[in-house]
C-alpha positions as CSV (number, residue, x, y, z in Angstrom):
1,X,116.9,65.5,110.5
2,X,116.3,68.6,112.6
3,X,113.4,70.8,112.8
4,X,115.2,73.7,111.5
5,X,116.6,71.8,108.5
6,X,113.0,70.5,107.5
7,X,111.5,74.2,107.7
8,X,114.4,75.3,105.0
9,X,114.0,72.0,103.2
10,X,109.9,72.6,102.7
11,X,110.9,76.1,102.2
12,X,113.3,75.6,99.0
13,X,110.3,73.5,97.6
14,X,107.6,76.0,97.4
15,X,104.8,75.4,95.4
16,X,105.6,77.6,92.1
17,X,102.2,79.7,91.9
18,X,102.5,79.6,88.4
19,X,101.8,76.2,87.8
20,X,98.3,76.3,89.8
21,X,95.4,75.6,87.3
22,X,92.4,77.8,87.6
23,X,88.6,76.4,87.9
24,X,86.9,76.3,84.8
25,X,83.4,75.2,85.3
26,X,81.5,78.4,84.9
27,X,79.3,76.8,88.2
28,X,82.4,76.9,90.3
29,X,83.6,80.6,89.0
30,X,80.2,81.8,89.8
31,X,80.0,80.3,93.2
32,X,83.2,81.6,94.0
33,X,82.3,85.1,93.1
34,X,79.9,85.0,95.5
35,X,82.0,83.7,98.2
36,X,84.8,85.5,99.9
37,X,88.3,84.9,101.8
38,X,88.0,83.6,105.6
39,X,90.2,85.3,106.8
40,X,89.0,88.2,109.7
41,X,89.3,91.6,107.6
42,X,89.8,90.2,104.3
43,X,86.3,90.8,101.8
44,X,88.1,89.8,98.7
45,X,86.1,86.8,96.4
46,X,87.9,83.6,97.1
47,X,90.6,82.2,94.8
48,X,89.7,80.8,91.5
49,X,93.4,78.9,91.4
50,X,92.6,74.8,92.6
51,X,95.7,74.7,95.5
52,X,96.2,74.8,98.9
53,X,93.4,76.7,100.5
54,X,91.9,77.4,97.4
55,X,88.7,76.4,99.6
56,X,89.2,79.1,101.9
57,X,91.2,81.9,101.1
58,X,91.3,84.7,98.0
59,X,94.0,84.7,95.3
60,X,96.4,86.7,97.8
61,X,96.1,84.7,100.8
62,X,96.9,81.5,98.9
63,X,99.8,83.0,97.9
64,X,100.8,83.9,101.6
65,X,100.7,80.3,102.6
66,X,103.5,78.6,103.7
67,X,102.9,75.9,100.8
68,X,104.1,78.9,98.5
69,X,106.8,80.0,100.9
70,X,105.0,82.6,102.9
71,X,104.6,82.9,106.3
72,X,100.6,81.7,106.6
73,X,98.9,79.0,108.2
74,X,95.3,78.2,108.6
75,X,95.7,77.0,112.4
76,X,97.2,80.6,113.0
77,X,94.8,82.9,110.5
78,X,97.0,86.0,112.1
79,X,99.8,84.8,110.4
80,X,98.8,85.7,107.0
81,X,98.8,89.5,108.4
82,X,102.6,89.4,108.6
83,X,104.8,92.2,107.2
84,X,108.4,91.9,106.6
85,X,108.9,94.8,108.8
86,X,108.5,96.1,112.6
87,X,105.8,98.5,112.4
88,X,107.0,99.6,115.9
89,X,110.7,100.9,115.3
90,X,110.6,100.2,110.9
91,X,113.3,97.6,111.3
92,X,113.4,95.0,108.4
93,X,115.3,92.1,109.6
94,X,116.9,91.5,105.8
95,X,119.2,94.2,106.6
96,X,120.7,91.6,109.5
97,X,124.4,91.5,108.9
98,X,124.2,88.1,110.3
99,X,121.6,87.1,107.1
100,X,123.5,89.5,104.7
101,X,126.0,86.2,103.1
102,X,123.1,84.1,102.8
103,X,120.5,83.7,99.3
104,X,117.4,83.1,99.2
105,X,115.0,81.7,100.4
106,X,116.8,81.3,103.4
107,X,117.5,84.5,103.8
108,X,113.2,85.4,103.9
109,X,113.0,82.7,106.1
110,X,114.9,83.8,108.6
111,X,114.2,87.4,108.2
112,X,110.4,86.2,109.0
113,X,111.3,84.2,111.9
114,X,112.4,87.1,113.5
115,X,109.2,89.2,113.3
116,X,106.0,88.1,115.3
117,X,102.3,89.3,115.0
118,X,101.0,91.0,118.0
119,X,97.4,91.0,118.8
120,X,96.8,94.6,119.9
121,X,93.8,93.5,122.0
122,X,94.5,89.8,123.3
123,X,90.5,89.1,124.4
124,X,89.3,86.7,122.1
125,X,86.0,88.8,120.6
126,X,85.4,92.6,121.2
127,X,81.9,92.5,123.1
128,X,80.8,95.5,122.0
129,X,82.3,95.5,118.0
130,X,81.8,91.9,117.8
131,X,85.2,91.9,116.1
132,X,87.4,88.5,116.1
133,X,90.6,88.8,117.8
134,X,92.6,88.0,114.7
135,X,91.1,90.2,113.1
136,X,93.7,92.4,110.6
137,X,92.7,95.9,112.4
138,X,93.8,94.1,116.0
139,X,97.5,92.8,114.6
140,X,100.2,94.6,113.9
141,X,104.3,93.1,113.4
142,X,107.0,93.8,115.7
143,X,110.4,92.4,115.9
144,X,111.2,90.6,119.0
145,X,112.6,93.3,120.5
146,X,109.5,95.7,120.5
147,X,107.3,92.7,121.0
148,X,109.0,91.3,123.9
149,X,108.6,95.0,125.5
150,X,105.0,95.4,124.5
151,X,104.3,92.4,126.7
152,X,106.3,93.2,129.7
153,X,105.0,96.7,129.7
154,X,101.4,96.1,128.3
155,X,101.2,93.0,131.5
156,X,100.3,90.7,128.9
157,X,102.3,87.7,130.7
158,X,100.6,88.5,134.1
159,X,96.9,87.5,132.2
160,X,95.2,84.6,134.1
161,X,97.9,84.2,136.5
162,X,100.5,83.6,134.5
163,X,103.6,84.8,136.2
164,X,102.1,85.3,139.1
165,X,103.5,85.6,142.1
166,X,100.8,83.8,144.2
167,X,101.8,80.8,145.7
168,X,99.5,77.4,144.2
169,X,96.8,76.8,146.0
């Protein structure tokens, strides 16, 4: 089976949020009220759902897992940043003619495919704010269009010798 097919596959069979049972010992509630998401710019108490990255994440970023269909990962914490829109040029890639005979949720899937999350700043911690990289303040979503040029004009590829035209040494 391709990798594609797999992706659409795990995609159809989304965890239905509904079903998710919430924590009832008051001990856990309370302890989770104290705790908050992981995620860089997120301060929101964590989940009280049991579910994937119910250990980690509030209500809103479980949700925005790909268990549940959405575009986030916990190996990629930017992910869960993602709009469904460029926030360069406003294009939403639903509107894709190409996409337009197609239901859902393949249709989403796609449509997020073609959008990437930019780190503004690529360094991996500001030294003087301290602030993580993927951080929600230092992403932003562009389609691969306005991402593609962000990098060529920004010199992003040209970091640490990538691209470079100096011969190996």
């Amino acid at each position: 089976m391709s990798k594609g097919l797999d992706t659409l596959i795990a995609v159809s069979r989304a965890r239905d949020p509904d079903h998710d049972e919430m924590y009832s010992s008051k001990y856990v509630v309370e302890k989770r009220s104290k705790s908050t998401c992981t995620l860089p710019g997120c301060d929101e108490h964590l989940t009280l759902y049991k579910g994937p990255g119910s250990r980690l994440l509030c209500r809103t970023h479980q949700l925005r897992m790909r268990e549940y269909g959405g575009p986030g990962r916990l190996d990629r914490k930017w992910s869960f940043w993602k709009k469904d829109y460029c926030e360069e040029c406003g294009h939403d890639p639903k509107t894709n003619t190409q996409l337009a005979h197609l239901d859902e949720p393949l249709k989403s899937t796609l449509a997020n495919m073609m959008l990437h999350v930019d780190h503004i700043s690529a360094a991996g911690k500001d030294k003087y704010s301290n602030t993580d990289v993927n951080h929600r303040n230092n992403l932003r979503t562009l389609c691969m269009e306005c991402h593609a040029i962000k990098t060529l004009l920004g010199g992003d590829h040209w970091k640490d010798g990538f691209h470079s035209n100096e011969p190996d040494k």
